[in-house]
C-alpha positions, 0 to 999 in steps of 0.5 A: 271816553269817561266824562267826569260829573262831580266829585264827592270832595268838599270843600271848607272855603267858597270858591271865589276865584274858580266862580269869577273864572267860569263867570269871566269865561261865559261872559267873554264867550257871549262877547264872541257870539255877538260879534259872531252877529256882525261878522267880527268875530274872525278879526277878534279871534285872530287879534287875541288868540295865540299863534305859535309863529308870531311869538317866535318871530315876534312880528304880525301882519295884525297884532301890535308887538306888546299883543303877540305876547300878550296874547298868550293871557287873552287867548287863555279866556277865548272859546272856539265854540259851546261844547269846548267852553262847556267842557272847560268850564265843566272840568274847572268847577269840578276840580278846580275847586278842591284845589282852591281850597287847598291853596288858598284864593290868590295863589289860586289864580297865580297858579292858574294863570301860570299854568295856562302860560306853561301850556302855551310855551309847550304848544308854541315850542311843539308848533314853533312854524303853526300859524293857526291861532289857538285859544282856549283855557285848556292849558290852565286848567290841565294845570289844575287836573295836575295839582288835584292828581297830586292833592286827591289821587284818591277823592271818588269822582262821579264818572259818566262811561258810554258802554255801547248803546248804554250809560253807567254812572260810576265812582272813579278815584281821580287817580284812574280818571286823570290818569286816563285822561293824560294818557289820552293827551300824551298819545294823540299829542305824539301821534299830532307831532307827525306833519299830516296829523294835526288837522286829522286830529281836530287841531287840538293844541295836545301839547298845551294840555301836556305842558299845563298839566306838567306845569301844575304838577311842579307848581302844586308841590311848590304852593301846596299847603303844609300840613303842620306837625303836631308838637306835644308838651309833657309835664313830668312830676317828680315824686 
């Protein structure tokens, strides 16, 4: 397993919209923490987080009929605990934005939202019977490895590598550390397809990560800013 750190890709512009996503997600991660406290925190979770069959069904014992689908948005800003928020946000302040920058702050979030939105739809359709709601920002933010692959494949990242009882920090080019990282969605979400596999597997929604990564690609190629050709006038003198 590698674990990204930081690229050495800057950017020109500030990153607005990926700040008031991380500062966004942290704060509603202490909102569930509190209800933790109160013993609320199951009847939140269930009310907001997404549930493949209730979206197929379009019925639920708990959420009103606009939350079932709703929740495919409220369930993208839910954590499951430290370390699945701390990756997330991790992996969005480092990619996300690079990717930004190249799309600029408001197609930035569109293409963020609607990369958590594909993730969800590949997860609902992979699970249609599941009745375990699912929450979290990976989705999206698959999204956004997607579009950085296609935007910096070559952009050097500062990867952390476990060798046995030892730790190596190495540069990667996003090419081989995305790649790999996609490798390992694509092979545990075929290994989950198999009824018995999905708890085994830590009941990780793989295929929310599979579709939003996908869903980033095609979008990026979409939104992506053009680079603008380069006209030259010549004068010519008669003599």
């Amino acid at each position: 397993m590698v674990l990204p750190l930081r690229d050495i890709n800057p950017t020109k512009t500030i990153p607005l919209v990926t700040i008031s996503l991380i500062i966004i997600n942290v704060f509603i991660f202490l909102f569930e923490l509190s209800l933790l406290s109160v013993g609320k925190l199951d009847s939140f979770i269930a009310s907001y987080s997404l549930t493949p069959m209730e979206i197929i069904s379009g019925t639920s014992t708990i959420k009103p009929l606009p939350y079932i689908y709703l929740s495919v948005l409220f369930s993208m800003f839910l954590h499951g605990g430290f370390v699945h928020i701390a990756g997330n946000m991790l992996y969005l302040w480092i990619f996300g934005n690079n990717v930004e920058d190249n799309l600029g702050h408001f197609r930035f979030l569109i293409f963020y939202l609607l990369c958590g939105i594909g993730g969800a739809v590949a997860h609902v359709l992979s699970n249609p019977s599941s009745q375990i709601p699912t929450l979290g920002a990976s989705g999206a933010i698959a999204g956004v490895l997607g579009a950085y692959l296609i935007l910096f494949p070559g952009a050097r990242i500062i990867t952390l590598i476990p060798l046995f009882f030892f730790i190596e920090l190495v540069e990667l080019p996003a090419f081989i550390v995305i790649g790999l990282w996609f490798v390992l969605q694509l092979a545990n979400g075929l290994a989950s397809i198999a009824p018995s596999t999905y708890q085994d597997l830590g009941g990780v929604a793989w295929f929310a990560h599979i579709g939003g990564f996908l869903t980033g690609i095609f979008l990026v190629l979409l939104l992506r800013k053009r680079k603008k050709k380069t006209s030259y006038n010549f004068l010519i003198d008669d003599f």
